[in-house]
C-alpha positions in Angstrom: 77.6 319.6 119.1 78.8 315.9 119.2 81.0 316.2 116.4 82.5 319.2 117.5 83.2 317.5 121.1 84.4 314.7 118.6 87.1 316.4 117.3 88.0 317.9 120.3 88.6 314.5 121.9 90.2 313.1 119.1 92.7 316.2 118.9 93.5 315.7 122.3 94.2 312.2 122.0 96.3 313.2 119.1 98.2 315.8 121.3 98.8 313.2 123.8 99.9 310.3 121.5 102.5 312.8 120.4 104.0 313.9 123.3 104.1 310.0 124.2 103.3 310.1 127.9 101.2 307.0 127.7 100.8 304.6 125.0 98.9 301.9 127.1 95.5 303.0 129.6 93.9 300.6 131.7 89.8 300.9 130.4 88.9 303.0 133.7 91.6 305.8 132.9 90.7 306.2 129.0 88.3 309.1 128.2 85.3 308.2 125.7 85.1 308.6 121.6 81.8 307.6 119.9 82.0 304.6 118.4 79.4 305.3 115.4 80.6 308.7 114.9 84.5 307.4 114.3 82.8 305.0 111.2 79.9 307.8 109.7 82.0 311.0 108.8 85.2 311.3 106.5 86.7 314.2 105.1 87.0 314.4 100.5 90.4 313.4 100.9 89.6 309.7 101.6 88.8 306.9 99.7 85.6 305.7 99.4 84.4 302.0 98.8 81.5 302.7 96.2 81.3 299.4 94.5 82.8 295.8 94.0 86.2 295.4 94.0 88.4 291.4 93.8 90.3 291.1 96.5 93.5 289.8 96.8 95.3 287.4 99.2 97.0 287.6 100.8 97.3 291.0 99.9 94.2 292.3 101.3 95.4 290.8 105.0 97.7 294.5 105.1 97.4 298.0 105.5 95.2 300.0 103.0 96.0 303.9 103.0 94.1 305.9 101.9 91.0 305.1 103.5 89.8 306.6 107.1 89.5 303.3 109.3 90.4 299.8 109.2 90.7 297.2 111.6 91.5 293.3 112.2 89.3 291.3 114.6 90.0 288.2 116.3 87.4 286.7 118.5 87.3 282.7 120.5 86.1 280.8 123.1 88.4 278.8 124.6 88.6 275.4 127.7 91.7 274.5 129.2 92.8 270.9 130.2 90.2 271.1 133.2 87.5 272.2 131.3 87.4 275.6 132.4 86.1 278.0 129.9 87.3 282.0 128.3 86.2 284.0 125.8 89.0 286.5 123.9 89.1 289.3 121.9 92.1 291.3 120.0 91.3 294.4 117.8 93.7 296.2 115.7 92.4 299.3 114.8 93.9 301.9 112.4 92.4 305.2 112.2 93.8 307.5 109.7 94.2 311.7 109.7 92.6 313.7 107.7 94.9 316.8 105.7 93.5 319.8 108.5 94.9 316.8 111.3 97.9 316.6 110.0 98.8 319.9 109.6 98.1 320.7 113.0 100.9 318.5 114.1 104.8 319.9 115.1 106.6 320.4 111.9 108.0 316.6 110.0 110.4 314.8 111.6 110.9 311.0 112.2 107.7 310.6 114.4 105.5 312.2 112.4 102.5 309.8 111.1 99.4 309.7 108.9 97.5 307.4 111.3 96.8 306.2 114.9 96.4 302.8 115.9 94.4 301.0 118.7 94.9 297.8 120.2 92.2 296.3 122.2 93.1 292.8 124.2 90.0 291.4 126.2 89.6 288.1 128.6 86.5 286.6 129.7 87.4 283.8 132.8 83.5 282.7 132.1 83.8 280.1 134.9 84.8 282.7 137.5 82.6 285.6 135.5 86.1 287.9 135.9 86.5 290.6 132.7 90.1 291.8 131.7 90.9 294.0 129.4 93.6 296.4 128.0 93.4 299.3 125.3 96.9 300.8 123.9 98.1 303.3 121.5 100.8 304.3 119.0 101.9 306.0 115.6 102.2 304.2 112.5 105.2 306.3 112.9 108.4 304.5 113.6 107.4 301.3 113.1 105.5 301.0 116.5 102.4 299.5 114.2 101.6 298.6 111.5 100.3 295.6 109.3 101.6 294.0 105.6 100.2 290.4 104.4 102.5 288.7 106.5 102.3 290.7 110.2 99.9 292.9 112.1 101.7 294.6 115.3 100.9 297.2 117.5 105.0 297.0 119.5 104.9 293.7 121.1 101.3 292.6 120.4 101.7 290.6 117.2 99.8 288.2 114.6 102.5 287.0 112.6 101.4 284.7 109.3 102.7 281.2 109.2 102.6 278.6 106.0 98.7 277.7 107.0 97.4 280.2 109.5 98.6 282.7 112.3 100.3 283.1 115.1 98.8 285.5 117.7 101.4 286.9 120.8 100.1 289.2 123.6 101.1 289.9 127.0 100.0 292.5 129.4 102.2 293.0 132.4 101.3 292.7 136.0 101.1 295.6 137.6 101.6 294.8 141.7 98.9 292.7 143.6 95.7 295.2 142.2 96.6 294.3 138.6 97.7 290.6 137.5 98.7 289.8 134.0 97.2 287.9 130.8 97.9 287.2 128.2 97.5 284.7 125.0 100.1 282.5 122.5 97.9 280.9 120.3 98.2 279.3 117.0 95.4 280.1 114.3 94.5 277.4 111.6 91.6 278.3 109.7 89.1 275.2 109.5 87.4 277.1 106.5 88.2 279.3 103.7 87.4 283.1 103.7 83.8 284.1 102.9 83.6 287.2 101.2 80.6 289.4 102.8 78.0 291.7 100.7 78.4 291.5 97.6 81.6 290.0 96.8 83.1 291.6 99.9 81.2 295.3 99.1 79.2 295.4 102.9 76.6 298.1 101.6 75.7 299.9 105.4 73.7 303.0 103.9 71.9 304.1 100.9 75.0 306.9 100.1 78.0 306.3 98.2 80.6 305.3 100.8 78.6 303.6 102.8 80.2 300.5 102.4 82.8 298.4 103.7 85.2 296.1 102.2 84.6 293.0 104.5 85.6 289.3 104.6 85.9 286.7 107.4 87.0 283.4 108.4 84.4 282.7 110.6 85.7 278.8 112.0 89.5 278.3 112.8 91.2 276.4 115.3 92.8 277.6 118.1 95.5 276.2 120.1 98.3 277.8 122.7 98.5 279.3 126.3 96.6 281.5 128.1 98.2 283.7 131.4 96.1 284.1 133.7 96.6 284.2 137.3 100.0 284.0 137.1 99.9 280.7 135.3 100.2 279.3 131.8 97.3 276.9 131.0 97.2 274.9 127.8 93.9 275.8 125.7 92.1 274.6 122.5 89.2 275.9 120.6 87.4 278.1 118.2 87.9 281.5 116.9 87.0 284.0 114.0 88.6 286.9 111.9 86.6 290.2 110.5 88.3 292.4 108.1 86.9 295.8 107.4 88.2 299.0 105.9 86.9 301.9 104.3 85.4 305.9 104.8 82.2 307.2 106.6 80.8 303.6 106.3 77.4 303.9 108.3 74.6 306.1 106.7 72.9 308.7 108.6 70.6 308.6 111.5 72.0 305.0 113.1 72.6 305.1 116.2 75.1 301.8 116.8 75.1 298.3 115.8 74.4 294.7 117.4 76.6 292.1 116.1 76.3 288.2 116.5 79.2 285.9 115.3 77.8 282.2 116.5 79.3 278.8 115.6 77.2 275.9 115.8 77.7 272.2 117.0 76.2 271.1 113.6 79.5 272.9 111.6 77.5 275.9 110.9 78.4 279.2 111.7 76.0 282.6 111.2 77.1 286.0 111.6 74.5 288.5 111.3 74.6 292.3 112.6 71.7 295.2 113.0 72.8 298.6 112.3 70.0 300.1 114.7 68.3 303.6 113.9 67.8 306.5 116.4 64.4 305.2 117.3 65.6 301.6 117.5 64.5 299.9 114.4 66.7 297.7 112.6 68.3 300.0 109.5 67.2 297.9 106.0 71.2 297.7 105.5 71.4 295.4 108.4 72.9 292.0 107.0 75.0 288.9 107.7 75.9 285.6 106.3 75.2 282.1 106.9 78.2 279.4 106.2 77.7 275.6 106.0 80.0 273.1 107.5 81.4 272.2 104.2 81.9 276.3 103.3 79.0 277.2 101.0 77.7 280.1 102.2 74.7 282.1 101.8 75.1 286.1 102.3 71.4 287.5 104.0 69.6 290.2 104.0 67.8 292.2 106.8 64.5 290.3 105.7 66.2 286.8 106.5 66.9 287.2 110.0 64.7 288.3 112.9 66.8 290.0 116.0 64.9 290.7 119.5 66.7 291.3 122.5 64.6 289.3 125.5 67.0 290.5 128.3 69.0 293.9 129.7 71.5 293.9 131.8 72.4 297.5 133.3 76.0 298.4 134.4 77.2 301.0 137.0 76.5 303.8 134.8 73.2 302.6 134.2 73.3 301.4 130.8 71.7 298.8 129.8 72.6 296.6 127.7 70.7 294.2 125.5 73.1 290.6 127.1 70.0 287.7 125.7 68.8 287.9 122.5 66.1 285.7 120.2 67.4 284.8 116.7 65.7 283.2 114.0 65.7 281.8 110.6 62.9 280.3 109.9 63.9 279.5 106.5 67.0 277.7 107.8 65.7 276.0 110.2 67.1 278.2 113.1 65.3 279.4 116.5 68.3 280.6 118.9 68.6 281.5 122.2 71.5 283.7 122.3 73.2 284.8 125.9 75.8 286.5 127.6 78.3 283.4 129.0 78.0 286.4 131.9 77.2 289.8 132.3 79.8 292.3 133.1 81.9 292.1 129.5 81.8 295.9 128.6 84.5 297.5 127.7 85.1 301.1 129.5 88.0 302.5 127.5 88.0 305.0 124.8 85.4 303.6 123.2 82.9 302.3 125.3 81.0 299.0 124.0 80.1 295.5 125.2 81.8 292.5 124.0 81.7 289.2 125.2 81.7 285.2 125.0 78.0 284.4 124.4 76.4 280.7 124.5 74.1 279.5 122.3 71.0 277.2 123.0 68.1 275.5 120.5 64.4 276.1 121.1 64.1 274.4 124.2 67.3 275.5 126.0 69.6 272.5 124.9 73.1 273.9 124.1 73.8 274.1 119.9 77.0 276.5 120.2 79.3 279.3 121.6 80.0 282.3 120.1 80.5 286.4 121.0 78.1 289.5 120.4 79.4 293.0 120.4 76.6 295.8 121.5 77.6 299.6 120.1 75.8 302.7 120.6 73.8 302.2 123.7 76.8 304.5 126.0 76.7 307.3 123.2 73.0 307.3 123.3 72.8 307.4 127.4 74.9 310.5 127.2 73.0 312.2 124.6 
């Protein structure tokens, strides 16, 4: 039943993309796709990442048809010149058609299109606990998105490559007293090299073939621009990361969503470290992360080297609730972490529904270590079960 109603949705969001009547849906106007069912079904026509493969740069940092999904991820926290704090996020996602899709659409002409892409631009004002966020759309067609090793766009929302990092350029439009703009211009310089996740970038996510990612990160890089807000530029600094990930029916049967924890610490360390949780809420075996040193050694884990247990819920209007403070340790490494939501209300309500926010970071006894941000999948597809 759900992946009938999946395709259903996903036609009509096809159907709609086509016509072009909106390209850009403020998250309480977008219907809802399931997040783990997008990522754990592909039709024989797509690639499949079934073992290790070198990767390229900066190659790798485009497109790569052929396989179903794919998808750049930029997360930060951020202080302006007063001190005051935000958290960002900007997804790229690119979601590609299968062969029965595709021939559902009007006959070839200039707008026709092999894949979909999603843009996801998010703001956390931590101080004043305020959530913004925007989701839009558009065909690869055209030229309204894409990505090659020196851009990723989706129209005017752009990274754009420069001789030693990125530049990242978003805007969203005010839309009358109800609605203010934000936005970012930010320059990206990594402050490590890429760390290859799995095994030499093959993320293994199930026990099938295809159940695998390629995946690499920069998980420290230095961030400097101006954030809109309020109808005002402020000058910010910080910290952000990049995920890379691309490949076909990824996650293995009977999971159910996904916690993910991207932390940097005070002491140059950063640890990212995800649970693919099971239908009855166990942590799937394939659940993994990595641990990079300040100097950029790092050290890809296992589900055995990391303990995950959430220690507090928070539960939205809806009456979801979602796992916001978590307990994560390392014993091994030396790590006991409080992990919690800079604030609560950091779910996103668009077409996929997920939470995603700025988290801090505290030591055994509540001393702050490090900032970070935690996405939560899963838990709205499960309530609606």
């Amino acid at each position: 039943m759900r992946r009938d109603l999946f395709l259903i949705l996903l036609l009509a969001l096809l159907a709609l993309l086509w016509l072009g009547q909106r390209t850009e849906r403020a998250p309480e106007q977008a219907g809802r796709l399931s997040g783990t069912g997008l990522l754990n079904t592909a039709p024989e026509d797509f690639r499949r990442v079934t073992g290790p493969e070198p990767l390229e740069f900066p190659a790798d940092h485009g497109m790569h048809p052929g396989y179903r999904n794919e998808w750049w991820y930029f997360t930060g926290n951020l202080a302006d010149e007063q001190g005051r704090r935000y958290g960002f996020q900007f997804t790229l996602f690119r979601f590609a058609l299968d062969a029965s899709t595709r021939q559902r659409m009007p006959d070839a002409s200039d707008f026709d299109t092999d894949a979909v892409w999603m843009a996801h631009l998010a703001l956390s004002d931590l101080d004043g606990e305020r959530f913004f966020s925007r989701e839009r759309f558009a065909r690869e067609a055209l030229g309204l998105a894409g990505a090659t090793e020196d851009q990723w766009w989706l129209r005017d929302w752009t990274v754009k490559r420069t001789g030693t990092g990125w530049r990242l350029e978003t805007l969203v439009p005010g839309r009358g007293e109800s609605s203010a703009g934000f936005g970012l211009e930010l320059d990206l310089l990594p402050a490590k090299d890429i760390v290859l996740q799995g095994e030499g970038g093959y993320s293994r996510k199930g026990p099938e073939p295809g159940n695998a990612s390629r995946y690499y990160s920069i998980t420290r890089i230095q961030a400097s621009g101006r954030l809109l807000l309020d109808g005002q530029a402020r000058d910010v600094t910080g910290l952000a990361w990049l995920d890379r990930e691309w490949g076909s029916s990824q996650l293995g049967e009977g999971l159910d969503g996904w916690d993910w924890f991207a932390l940097q610490l005070d002491d140059g360390r950063d640890l990212m470290v995800y649970r693919l949780r099971t239908d009855d809420d166990r942590a799937s075996p394939w659940s993994a992360g990595i641990l990079v040193e300040a100097d950029g050694r790092y050290q890809v884990l296992g589900n055995d080297d990391f303990d995950l247990q959430p220690t507090r819920r928070w539960r939205d209007r809806e009456g979801i609730a979602w796992p916001v403070e978590w307990r994560v340790r390392m014993p091994a490494h030396g790590l006991d972490l409080q992990v919690r939501a800079a604030f609560d209300a950091q779910r996103w309500n668009a077409t996929v529904a997920y939470w995603e926010g700025a988290v801090e970071v505290l030591g055994p006894v509540g001393e702050p270590v490090g900032r970070g941000y935690l996405e939560l999948s899963g838990y709205a597809d499960s309530a609606s079960d």
